[in-house]
C-alpha positions as CSV (number, residue, x, y, z in Angstrom):
1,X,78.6,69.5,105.3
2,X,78.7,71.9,102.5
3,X,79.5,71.4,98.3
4,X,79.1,73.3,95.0
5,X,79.7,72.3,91.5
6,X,79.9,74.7,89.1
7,X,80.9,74.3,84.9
8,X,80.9,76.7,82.3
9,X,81.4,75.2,78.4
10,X,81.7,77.6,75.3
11,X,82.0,76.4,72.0
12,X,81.7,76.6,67.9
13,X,79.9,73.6,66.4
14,X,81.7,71.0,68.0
15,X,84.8,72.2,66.0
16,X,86.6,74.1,69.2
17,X,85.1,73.9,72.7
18,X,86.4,74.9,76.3
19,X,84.8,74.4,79.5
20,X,86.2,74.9,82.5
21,X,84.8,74.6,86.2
22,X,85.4,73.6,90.3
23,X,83.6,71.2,92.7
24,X,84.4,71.7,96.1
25,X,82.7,69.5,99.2
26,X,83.6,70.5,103.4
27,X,82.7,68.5,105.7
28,X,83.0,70.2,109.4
29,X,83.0,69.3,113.2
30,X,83.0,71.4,115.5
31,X,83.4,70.3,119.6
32,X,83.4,72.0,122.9
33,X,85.7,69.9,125.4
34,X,84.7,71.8,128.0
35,X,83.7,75.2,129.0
36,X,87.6,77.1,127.9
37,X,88.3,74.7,124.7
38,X,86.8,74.4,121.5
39,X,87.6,72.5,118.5
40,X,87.3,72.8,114.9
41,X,87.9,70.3,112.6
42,X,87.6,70.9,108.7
43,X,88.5,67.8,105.8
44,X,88.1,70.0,102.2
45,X,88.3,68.6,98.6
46,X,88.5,70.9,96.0
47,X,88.8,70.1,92.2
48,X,89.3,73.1,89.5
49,X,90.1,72.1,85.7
50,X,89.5,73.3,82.2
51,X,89.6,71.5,78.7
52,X,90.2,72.8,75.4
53,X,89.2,70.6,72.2
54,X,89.8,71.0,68.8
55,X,87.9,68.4,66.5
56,X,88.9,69.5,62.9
57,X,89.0,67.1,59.4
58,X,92.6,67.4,59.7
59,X,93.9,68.3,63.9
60,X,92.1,66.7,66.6
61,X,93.6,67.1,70.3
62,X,92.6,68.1,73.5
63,X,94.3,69.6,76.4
64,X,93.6,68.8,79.8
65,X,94.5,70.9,82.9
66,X,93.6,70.2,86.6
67,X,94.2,70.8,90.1
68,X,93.0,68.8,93.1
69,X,93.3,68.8,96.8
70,X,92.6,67.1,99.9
71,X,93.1,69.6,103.1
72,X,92.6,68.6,106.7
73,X,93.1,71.5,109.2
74,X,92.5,70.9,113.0
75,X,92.1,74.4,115.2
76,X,91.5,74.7,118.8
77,X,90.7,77.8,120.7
78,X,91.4,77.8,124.7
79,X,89.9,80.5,126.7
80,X,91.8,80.1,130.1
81,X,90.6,83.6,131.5
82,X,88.8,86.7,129.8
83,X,91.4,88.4,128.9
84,X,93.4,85.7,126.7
85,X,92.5,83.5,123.9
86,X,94.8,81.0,122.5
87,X,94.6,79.0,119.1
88,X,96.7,76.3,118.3
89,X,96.7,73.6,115.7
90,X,97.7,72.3,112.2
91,X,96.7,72.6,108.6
92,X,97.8,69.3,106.2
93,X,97.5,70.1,102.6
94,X,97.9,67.0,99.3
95,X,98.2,68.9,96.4
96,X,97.6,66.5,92.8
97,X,98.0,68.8,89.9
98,X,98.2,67.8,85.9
99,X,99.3,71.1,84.2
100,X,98.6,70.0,80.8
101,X,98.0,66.5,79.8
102,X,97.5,66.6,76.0
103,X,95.3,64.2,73.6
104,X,95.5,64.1,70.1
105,X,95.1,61.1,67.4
106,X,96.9,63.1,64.4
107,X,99.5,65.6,65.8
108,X,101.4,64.6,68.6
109,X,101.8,61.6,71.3
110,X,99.6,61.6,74.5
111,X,101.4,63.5,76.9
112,X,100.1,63.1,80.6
113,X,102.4,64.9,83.6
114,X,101.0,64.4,86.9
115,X,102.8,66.6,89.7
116,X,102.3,66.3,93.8
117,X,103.0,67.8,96.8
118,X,102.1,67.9,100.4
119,X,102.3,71.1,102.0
120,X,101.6,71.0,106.1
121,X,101.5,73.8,109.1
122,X,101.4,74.1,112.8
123,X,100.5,77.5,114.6
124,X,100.3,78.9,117.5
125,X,98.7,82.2,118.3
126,X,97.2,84.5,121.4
127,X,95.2,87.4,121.6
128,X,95.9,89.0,125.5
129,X,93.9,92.2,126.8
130,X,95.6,93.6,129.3
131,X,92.8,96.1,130.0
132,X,89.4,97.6,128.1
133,X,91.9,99.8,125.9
134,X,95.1,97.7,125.3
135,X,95.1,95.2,123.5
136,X,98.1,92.8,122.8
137,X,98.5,90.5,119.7
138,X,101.5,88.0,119.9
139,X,102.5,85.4,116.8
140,X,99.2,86.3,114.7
């Protein structure tokens, strides 16, 4: 398991402010099947946004960006002899992103837009040495 959270926040006198930051959290298994197959298998959140405020006598509004995602990616690596390594697997990612959702209580109507999309892989690839000095890389 692995994480971080970092935020950053820069501002004038509570009149205009913007922070910004990411979380991120892994959580990771690893397996040997046996002595010519391993496994790896990875389930990643990741969360990036920033916010701008204004908070003047007359405007106040905020605006609200963000990007999320949930990824879980599955690899194995096969080992039938010494001279040939396979990995195989997929990679599933859910994308939830709101490019600008806007607040304000004098200038304009809430505006929230929420966009998604699942993006998603297989792949195959094999590294073959023919001998000490020739090397052969197919579908990497």
């Amino acid at each position: 398991m692995s994480g971080y959270y970092g935020r950053d926040v820069l501002g004038m006198a509570k009149r205009f402010g913007i922070d910004w930051g990411n979380a991120t959290a892994t959580i990771r298994w690893n397996h040997l099947y046996y002595s010519k197959l391993f496994g790896n298998t990875s389930v990643v959140y990741s969360d990036y946004d920033y916010k701008i405020n204004i908070n003047d006598t007359s405007v106040q509004f905020s605006i609200l960006s963000r990007i999320s995602d949930w990824n879980l990616k599955q690899e194995f690596q096969n080992f039938p002899d010494s001279n040939n390594e396979w990995k195989f697997g997929y990679n599933i990612v859910y994308h939830n992103i709101t490019p600008g959702q806007v607040t304000s209580t004098t200038i304009f109507p809430d505006i929230k837009q929420i966009k998604n999309g699942l993006e998603s892989a297989i792949y195959v690839s094999n590294n073959w040495q023919a001998t000490k000095n020739l090397k052969n890389k197919l579908w990497d």
